[in-house]
C-alpha positions as a printed Julia matrix, in Angstrom:
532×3 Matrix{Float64}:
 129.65   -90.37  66.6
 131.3    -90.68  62.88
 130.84   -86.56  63.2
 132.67   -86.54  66.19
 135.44   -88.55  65.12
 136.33   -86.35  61.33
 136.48   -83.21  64.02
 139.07   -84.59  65.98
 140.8    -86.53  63.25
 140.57   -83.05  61.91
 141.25   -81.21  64.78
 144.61   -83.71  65.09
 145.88   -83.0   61.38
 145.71   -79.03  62.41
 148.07   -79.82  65.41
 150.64   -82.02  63.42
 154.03   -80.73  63.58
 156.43   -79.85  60.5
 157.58   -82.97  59.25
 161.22   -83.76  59.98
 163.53   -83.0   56.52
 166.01   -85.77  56.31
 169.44   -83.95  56.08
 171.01   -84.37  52.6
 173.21   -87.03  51.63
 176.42   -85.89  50.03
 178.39   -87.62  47.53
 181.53   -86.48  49.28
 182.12   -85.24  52.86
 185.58   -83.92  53.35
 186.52   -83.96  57.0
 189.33   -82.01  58.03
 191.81   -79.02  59.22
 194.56   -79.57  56.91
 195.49   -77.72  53.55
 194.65   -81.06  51.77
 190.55   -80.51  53.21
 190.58   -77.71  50.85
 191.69   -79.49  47.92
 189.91   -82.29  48.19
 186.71   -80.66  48.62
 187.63   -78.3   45.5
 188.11   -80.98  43.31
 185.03   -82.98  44.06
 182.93   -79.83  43.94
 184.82   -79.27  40.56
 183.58   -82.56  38.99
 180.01   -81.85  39.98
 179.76   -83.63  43.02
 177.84   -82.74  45.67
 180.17   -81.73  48.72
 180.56   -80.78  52.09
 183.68   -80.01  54.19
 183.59   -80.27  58.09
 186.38   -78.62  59.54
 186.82   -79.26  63.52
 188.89   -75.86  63.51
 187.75   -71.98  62.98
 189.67   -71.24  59.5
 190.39   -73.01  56.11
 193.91   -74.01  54.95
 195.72   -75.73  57.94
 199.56   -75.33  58.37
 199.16   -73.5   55.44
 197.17   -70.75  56.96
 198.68   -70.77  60.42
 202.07   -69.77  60.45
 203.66   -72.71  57.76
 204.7    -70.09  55.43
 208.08   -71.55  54.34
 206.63   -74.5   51.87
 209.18   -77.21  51.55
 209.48   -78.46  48.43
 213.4    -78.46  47.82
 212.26   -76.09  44.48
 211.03   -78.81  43.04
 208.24   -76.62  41.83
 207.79   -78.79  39.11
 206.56   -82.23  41.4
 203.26   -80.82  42.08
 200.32   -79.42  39.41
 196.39   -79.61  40.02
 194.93   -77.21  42.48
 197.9    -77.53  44.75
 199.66   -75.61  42.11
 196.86   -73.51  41.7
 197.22   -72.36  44.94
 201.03   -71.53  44.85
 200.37   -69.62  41.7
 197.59   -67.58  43.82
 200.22   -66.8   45.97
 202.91   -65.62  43.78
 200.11   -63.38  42.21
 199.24   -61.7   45.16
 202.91   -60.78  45.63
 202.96   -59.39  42.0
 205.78   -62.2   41.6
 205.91   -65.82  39.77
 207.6    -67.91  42.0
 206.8    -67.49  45.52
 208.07   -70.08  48.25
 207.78   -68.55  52.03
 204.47   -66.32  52.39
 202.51   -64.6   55.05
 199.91   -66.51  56.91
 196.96   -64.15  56.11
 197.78   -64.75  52.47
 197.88   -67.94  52.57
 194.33   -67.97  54.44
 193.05   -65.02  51.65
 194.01   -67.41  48.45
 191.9    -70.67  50.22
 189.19   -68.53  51.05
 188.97   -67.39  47.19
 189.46   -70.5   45.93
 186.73   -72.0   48.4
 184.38   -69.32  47.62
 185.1    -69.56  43.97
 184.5    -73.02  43.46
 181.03   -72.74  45.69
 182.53   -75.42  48.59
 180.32   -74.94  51.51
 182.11   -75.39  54.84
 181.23   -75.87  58.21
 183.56   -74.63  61.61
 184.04   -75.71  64.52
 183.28   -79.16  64.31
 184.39   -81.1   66.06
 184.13   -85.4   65.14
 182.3    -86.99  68.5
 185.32   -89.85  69.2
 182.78   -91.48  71.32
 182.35   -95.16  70.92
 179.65   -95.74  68.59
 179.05   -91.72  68.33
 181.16   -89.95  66.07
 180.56   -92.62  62.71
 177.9    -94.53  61.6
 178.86   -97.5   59.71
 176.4    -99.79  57.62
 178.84  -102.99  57.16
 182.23  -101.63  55.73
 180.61   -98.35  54.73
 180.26   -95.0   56.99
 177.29   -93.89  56.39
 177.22   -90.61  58.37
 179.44   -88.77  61.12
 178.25   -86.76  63.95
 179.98   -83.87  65.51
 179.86   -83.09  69.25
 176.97   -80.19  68.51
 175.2    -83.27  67.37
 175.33   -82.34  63.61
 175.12   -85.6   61.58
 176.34   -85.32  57.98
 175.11   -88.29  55.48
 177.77   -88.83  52.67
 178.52   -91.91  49.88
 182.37   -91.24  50.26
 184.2    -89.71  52.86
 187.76   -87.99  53.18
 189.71   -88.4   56.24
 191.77   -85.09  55.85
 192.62   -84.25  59.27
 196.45   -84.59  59.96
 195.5    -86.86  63.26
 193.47   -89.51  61.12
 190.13   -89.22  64.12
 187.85   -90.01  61.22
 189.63   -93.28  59.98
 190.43   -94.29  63.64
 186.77   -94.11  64.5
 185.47   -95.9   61.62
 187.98   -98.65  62.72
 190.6    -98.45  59.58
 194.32   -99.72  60.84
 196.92   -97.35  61.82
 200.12   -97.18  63.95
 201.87   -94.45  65.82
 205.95   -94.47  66.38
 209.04   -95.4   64.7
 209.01   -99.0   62.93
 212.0   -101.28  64.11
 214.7   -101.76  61.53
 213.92  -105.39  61.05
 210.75  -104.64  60.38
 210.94  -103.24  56.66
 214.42  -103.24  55.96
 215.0    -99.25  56.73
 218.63   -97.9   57.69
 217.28   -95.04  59.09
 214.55   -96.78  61.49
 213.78   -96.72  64.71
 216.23   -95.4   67.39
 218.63   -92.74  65.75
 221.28   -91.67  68.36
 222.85   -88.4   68.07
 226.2    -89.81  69.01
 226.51   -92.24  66.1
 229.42   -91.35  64.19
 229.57   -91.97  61.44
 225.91   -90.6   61.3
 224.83   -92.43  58.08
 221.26   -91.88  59.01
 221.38   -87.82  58.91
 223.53   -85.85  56.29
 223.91   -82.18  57.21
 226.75   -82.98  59.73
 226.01   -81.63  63.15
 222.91   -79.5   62.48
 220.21   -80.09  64.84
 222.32   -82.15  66.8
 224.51   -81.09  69.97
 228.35   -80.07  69.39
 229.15   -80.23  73.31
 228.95   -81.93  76.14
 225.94   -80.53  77.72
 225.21   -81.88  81.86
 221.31   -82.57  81.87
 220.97   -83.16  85.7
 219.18   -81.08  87.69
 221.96   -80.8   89.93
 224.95   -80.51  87.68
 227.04   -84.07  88.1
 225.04   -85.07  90.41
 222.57   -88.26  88.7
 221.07   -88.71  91.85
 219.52   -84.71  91.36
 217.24   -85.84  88.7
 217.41   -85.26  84.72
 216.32   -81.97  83.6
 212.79   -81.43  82.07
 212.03   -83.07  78.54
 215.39   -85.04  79.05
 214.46   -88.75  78.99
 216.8    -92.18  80.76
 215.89   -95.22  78.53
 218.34   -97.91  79.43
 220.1    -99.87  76.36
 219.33   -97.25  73.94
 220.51   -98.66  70.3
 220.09   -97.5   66.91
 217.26   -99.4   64.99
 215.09  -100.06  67.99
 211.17   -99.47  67.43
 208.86   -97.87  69.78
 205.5    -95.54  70.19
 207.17   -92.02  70.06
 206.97   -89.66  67.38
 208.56   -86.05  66.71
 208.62   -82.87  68.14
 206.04   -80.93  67.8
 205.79   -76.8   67.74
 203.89   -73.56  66.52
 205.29   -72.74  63.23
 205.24   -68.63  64.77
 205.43   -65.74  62.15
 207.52   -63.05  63.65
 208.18   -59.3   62.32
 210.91   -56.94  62.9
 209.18   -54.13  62.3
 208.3    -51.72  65.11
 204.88   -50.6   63.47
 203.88   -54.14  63.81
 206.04   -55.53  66.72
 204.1    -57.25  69.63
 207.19   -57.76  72.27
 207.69   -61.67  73.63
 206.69   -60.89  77.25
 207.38   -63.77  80.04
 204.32   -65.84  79.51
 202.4    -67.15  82.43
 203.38   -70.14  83.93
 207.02   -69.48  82.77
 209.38   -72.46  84.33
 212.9    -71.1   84.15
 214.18   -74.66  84.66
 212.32   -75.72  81.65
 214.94   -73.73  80.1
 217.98   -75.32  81.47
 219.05   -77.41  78.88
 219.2    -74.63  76.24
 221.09   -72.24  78.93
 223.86   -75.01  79.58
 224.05   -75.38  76.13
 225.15   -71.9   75.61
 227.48   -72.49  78.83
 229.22   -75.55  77.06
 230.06   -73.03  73.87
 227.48   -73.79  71.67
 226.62   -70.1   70.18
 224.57   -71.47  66.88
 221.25   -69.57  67.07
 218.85   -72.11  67.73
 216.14   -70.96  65.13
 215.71   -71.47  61.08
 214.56   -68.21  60.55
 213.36   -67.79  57.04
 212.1    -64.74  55.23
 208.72   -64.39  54.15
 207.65   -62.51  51.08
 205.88   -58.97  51.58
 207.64   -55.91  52.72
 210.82   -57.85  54.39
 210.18   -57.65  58.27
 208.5    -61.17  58.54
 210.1    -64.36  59.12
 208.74   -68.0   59.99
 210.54   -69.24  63.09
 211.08   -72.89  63.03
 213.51   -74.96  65.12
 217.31   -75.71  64.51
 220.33   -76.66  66.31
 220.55   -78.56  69.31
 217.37   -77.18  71.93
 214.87   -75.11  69.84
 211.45   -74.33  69.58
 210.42   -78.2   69.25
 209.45   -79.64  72.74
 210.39   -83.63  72.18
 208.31   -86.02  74.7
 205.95   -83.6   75.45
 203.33   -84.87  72.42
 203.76   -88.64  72.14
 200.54   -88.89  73.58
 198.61   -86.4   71.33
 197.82   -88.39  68.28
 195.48   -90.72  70.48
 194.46   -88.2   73.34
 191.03   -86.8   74.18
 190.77   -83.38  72.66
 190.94   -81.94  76.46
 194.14   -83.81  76.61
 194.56   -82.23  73.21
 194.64   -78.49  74.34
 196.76   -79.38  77.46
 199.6    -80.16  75.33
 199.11   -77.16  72.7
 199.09   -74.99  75.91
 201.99   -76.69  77.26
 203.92   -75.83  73.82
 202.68   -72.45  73.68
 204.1    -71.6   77.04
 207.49   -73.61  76.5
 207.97   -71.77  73.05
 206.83   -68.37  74.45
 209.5    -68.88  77.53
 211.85   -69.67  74.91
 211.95   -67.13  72.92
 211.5    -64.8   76.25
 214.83   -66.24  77.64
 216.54   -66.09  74.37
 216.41   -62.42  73.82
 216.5    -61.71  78.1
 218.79   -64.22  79.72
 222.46   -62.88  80.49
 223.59   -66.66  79.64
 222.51   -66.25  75.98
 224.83   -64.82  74.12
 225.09   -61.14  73.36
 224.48   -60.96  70.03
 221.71   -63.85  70.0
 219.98   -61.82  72.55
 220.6    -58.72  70.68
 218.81   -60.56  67.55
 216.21   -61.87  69.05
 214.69   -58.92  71.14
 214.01   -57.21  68.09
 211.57   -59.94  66.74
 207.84   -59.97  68.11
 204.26   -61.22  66.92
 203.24   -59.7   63.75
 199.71   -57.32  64.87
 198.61   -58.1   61.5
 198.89   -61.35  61.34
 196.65   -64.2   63.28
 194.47   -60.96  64.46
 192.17   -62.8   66.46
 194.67   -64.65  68.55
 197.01   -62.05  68.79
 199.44   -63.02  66.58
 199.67   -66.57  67.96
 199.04   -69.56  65.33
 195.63   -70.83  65.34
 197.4    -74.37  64.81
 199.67   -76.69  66.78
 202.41   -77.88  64.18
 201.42   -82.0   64.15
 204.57   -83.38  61.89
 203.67   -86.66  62.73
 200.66   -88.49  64.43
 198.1    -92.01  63.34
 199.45   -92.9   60.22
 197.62   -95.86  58.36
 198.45   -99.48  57.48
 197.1   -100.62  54.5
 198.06  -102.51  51.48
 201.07  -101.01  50.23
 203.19   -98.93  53.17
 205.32   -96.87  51.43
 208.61   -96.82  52.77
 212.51   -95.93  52.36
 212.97   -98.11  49.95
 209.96   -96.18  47.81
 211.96   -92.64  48.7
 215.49   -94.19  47.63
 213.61   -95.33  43.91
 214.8    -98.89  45.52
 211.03  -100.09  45.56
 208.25   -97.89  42.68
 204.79   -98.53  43.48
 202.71   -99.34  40.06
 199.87   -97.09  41.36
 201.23   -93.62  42.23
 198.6    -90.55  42.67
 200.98   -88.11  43.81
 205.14   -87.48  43.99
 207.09   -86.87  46.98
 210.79   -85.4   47.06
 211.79   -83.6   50.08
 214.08   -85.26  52.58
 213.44   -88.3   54.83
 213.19   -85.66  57.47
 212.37   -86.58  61.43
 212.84   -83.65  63.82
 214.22   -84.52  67.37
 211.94   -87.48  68.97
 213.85   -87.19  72.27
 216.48   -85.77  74.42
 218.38   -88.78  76.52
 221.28   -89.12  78.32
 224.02   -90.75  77.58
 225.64   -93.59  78.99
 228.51   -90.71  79.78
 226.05   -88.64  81.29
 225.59   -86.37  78.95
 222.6    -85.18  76.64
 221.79   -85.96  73.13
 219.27   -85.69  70.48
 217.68   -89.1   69.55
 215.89   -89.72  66.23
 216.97   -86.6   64.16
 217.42   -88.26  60.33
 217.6    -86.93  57.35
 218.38   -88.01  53.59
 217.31   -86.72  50.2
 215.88   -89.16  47.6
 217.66   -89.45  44.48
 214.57   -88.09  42.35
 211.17   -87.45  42.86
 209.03   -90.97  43.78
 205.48   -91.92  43.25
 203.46   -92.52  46.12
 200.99   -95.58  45.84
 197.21   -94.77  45.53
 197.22   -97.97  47.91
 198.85   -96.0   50.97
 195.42   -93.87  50.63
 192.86   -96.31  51.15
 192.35   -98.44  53.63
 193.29  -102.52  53.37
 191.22  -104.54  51.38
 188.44  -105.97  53.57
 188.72  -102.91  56.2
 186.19   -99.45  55.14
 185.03   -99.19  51.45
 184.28   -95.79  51.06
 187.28   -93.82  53.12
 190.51   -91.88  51.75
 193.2    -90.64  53.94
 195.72   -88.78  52.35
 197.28   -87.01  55.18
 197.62   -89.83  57.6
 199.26   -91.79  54.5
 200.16   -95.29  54.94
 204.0    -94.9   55.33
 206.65   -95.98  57.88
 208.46   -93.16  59.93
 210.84   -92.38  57.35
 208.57   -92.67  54.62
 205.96   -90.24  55.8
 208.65   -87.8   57.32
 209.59   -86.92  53.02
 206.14   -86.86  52.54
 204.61   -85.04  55.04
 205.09   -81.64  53.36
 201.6    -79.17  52.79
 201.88   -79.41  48.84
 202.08   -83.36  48.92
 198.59   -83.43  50.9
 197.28   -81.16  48.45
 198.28   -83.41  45.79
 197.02   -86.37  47.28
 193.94   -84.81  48.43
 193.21   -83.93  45.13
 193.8    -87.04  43.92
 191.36   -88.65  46.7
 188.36   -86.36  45.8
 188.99   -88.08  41.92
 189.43   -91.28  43.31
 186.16   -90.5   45.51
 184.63   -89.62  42.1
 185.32   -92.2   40.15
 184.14   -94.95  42.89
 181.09   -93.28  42.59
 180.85   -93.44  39.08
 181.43   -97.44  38.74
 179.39   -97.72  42.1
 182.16   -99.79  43.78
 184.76   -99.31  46.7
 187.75   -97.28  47.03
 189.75  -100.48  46.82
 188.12  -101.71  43.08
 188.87   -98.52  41.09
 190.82   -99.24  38.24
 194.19   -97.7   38.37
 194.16   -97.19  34.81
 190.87   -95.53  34.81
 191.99   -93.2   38.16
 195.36   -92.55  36.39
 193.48   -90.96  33.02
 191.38   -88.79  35.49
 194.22   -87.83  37.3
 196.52   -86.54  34.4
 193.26   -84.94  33.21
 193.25   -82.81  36.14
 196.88   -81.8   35.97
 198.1    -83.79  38.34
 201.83   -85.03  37.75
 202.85   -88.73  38.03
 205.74   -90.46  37.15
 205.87   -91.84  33.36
């Protein structure tokens, strides 16, 4: 009998399967599609840690990569250092040149993919964070312990990045956030909330009527006639006044890199779906006299046939109302509305450079732009990215806000410096009380000087997760986060999170107990700049 039993007890060890490797825990995993994923995992790979980035896209860089070529940093070159600067000297190089501002897409992609390879960053694509209650993060008290992806890939971490510029990683790990436009009352801000287009003086917005309609354009469907209907993307919100809050956010569009040159020209055909009523508004605007090309078209570097084509003027490229909802959709909902811009900004450019209403020598101008064959080669030309200016943005212990931009308010903290405008594209076309249309929400207004931004408005609050940075979906107001939203301020603040991540390692405590002092020394050490 004892014989009988060591030959199957045997017989059962033969049999046993593989055992089951636990999957590694990293010190850092960087989730994210943004230029700031990059840089943060970089930097934590720099200082030894071990790192992994999961990127729910198919490429590396973000924005940066996809059609974003015209950086804005008001040539403040000098606001920035670290690997963000890195990177801008990577691209000058590769022009031959030292000072580079607008590049081509596929060198922007090239210089991330060296600098990821160089550094040894291992990346996974496609990857997508399950938003599934209770899926997607797995928290052990006010710690993620792990995320899981929808191909039910779990990554194990210590610290994690948030550096998607939606914020689904610090939503689903429950951290605060908001989406919309803060009221006026609510911080103090004079260029809150509900910016109307026909505010005159327009204290709120300071490059007179750009981006803001110079006639009196009918938006009904049936010209005169209310009871017709309003026009597509044209909005009725009754009592409309300046400084009112609510849950919209900017325009979104496809930051699209066109070429003149004939070698390299894909023509703008009528896209599918094509809705020439969609169209209306920007047609009667050319019938009301407005002949301002509706486009900042800005030169890229290379051999001089490339441009980025961004919106401008009155009815553009943006598509206002159509994305309010994206921030919080699923990411079927998700794809809708990129599809929904595509085909709106593909029409658009279509009718600009074919409709007899647009003027002659727009149309003239714009027929001889197309997508660039070498550029975006595996989706025809076509950005791989939706531009988001705007979606979750935290609320944590210090919200940075005007007052922080205007040097009214300096937060004792800073990780990073912002400078660009207070910049919000249009949020919504309405009409008026005359019956006409207008933009709502357009603001802009340069800070004095460069401003620190708070390592506070990085981490979540105090009591909320331990071990989570976010420095894309920054804690800011509207205004706030519409200077800082530019693609070298993530990279500086993503840099700054991966130290951060570092040194809460180091002292074994949360994000919210590093020592400023400490962070600060680590910081400057890696050539970041901060205020004195």
């Amino acid at each position: 009998m004892r014989r009988t039993c060591t030959l199957l007890a045997t017989l059962l060890l033969s049999l046993r399967l593989p055992a089951q490797v636990a999957p590694p825990v990293y010190d850092v995993v960087v989730y994210g599609d943004s230029s700031g994923a990059v840089t943060a995992a970089i930097a934590a790979q720099r200082e030894g840690r071990s790192v992994i980035l999961v990127n729910p896209t198919g490429f590396p860089g973000g924005m940066s990569a996809s059609g974003l070529g015209a950086s804005d940093f008001l040539g403040k070159r000098n606001t920035f250092g670290g690997i963000a600067s890195e990177f801008y000297d990577a691209i000058a190089a590769a022009y031959g040149e030292k000072y580079i501002r607008s590049f081509e897409p596929h060198v922007g992609r090239r210089v991330f993919e060296k600098m990821i390879g160089d550094a040894g960053v291992t990346v996974v694509f496609n990857e997508l964070l399950d938003r599934a209650p209770g899926k997607g993060v797995t928290m052990q008290g006010k710690r993620i312990t792990a995320i899981t992806t929808l191909s039910g890939k779990t990554y194990r971490g210590r610290m994690f990045i948030d550096a998607t510029y939606v914020g689904d990683l610090l939503a689903a790990a429950g951290v605060t956030s908001t989406v919309g436009r803060e009221a006026e009352s609510q911080y103090g801000e004079d260029m809150a909330g509900v910016r109307r287009g026909d505010t005159q003086p327009r204290v709120h917005y300071t490059q007179r009527d750009k981006d803001h309609f110079i006639k009196d354009v009918d938006p009904y469907v049936k010209p005169g006639d209310p009871a017709s209907g309003l026009l597509p993307y044209v909005f009725r919100v009754e009592g409309l006044a300046n400084g009112q809050g609510d849950r919209k956010i900017q325009g979104y569009n496809y930051r699209v890199c066109l070429t003149t040159d004939p070698t390299l020209r894909i023509p703008i055909e009528k896209p599918a779906g094509y809705h020439a009523i969609d169209h209306e508004l920007l047609l009667r605007n050319f019938d009301a006299g407005d002949d301002r090309l509706p486009a900042l078209v800005e030169p890229l570097a290379g051999q001089g046939s490339k441009v980025d084509w961004n919106n401008m003027h009155a009815v553009g490229s943006d598509l206002p109302g159509a994305n309010w909802a994206y921030p919080n959709a699923t990411y079927a909902r998700r794809r809708e509305i990129e599809k929904e811009h595509e085909t709106y900004i593909r029409g658009f450019l279509w009718t600009l450079a074919n409709n007899p209403r647009v003027p002659a020598a727009l149309r003239q101008k714009v027929s001889g732009y197309g997508l660039s064959k070498d550029e975006l080669t595996d989706n025809g030309g076509w950005p791989w990215m939706i531009y988001i200016r705007e979606a979750r943005r935290m609320v944590t212990d210090y919200v940075m806000t005007q007052h922080d931009c205007e040097g009214k308010r300096r937060a004792p903290d800073p990780v990073g410096l912002g400078s660009f405008g207070m910049d919000s594209h249009v949020v919504q076309h309405v009409v008026t009380e005359k019956g006409y249309a207008i933009s709502d929400g357009v603001i802009w207004r340069v800070p004095p000087k460069p401003y620190g931004i708070s390592y506070r408005s990085i981490i979540p609050r105090r009591g909320e997760c331990e071990n989570l940075l976010s420095p894309i979906c920054v804690s800011a107001t509207h205004v706030a986060h519409g200077s800082i939203r530019m693609e070298p301020v993530f990279m500086a603040l993503a840099h700054s999170a991966a130290i951060a991540a570092g040194a809460a390692l180091d002292k074994n405590t949360s994000v919210q107990d590093v020592a400023y002092p400490l962070l600060r020394e680590r910081l400057l050490a890696g050539k970041q700049v901060l205020p004195p």
